[in-house]
PLY file of the C-alpha trace (Angstrom):
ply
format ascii 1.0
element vertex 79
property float x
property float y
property float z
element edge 78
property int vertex1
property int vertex2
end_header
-6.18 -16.19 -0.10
-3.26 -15.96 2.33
-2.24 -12.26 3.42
1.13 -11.78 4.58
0.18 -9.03 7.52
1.67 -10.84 10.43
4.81 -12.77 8.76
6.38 -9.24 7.60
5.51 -7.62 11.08
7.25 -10.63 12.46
9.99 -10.31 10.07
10.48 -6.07 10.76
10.75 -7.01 14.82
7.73 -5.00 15.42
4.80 -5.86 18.21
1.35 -5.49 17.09
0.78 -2.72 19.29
4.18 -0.67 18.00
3.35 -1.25 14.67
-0.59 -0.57 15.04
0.06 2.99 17.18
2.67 4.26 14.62
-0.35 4.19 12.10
-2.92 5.78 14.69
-4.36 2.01 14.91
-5.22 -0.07 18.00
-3.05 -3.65 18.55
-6.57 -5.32 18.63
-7.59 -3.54 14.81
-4.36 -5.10 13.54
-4.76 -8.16 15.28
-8.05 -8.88 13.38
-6.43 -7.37 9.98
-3.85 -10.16 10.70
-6.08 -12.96 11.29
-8.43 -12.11 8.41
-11.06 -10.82 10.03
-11.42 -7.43 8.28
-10.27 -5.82 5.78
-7.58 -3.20 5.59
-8.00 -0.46 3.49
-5.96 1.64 0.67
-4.63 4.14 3.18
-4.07 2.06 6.00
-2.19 -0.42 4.05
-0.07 2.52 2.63
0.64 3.73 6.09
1.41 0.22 7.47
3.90 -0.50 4.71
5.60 2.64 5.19
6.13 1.43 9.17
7.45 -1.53 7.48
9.88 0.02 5.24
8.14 -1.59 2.07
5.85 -0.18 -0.55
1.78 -2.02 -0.35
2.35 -4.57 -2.90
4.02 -5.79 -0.22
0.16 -7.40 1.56
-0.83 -8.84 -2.11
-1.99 -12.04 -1.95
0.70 -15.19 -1.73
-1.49 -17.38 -3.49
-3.85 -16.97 -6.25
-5.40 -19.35 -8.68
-4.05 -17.95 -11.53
-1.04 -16.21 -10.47
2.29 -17.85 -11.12
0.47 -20.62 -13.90
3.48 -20.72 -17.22
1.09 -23.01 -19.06
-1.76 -20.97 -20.35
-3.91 -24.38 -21.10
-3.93 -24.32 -17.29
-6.19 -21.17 -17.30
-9.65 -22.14 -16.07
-12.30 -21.76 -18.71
-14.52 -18.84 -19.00
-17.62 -18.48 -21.47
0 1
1 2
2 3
3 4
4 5
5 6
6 7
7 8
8 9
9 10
10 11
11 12
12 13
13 14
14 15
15 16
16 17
17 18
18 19
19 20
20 21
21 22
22 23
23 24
24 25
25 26
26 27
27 28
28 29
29 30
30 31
31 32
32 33
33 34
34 35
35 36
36 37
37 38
38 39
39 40
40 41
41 42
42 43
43 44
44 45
45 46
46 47
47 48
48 49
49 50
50 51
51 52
52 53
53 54
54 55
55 56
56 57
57 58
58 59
59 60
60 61
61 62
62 63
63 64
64 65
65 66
66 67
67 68
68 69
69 70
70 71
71 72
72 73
73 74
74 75
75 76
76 77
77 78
């Protein structure tokens, strides 16, 4: 899955380590959160997308494999 993290830091003109201090974070913490490295949790992501000006849905997924499909027959078969 492709996470969003760094493109809508980018996007906001913040640095990793404004961005990561306004949430009581380090740069390096955010920089691995970025990269995929760990995960970011519930409140963290809440506090990161207030720095942002967004709401959390915000760091959803880009891609998913069924997200987006308008032909149900393209549903991959369970059971």
């Amino acid at each position: 899955m492709e996470y969003r993290y760094r493109e809508i830091r980018k996007e906001k003109g913040l640095t990793l380590k404004n961005a990561a201090n306004q949430i009581g974070r380090s740069k390096q913490w955010l920089s691995e959160v970025e990269r995929g490295n760990i995960n970011i949790g519930y409140d963290d992501a809440v506090r990161l997308a207030r720095v942002y000006g967004e709401t959390p849905d915000i760091f959803l997924p880009r891609k998913s494999g069924n997200i987006g499909l308008n032909n149900p027959d393209q549903l991959p078969r369970t059971g």
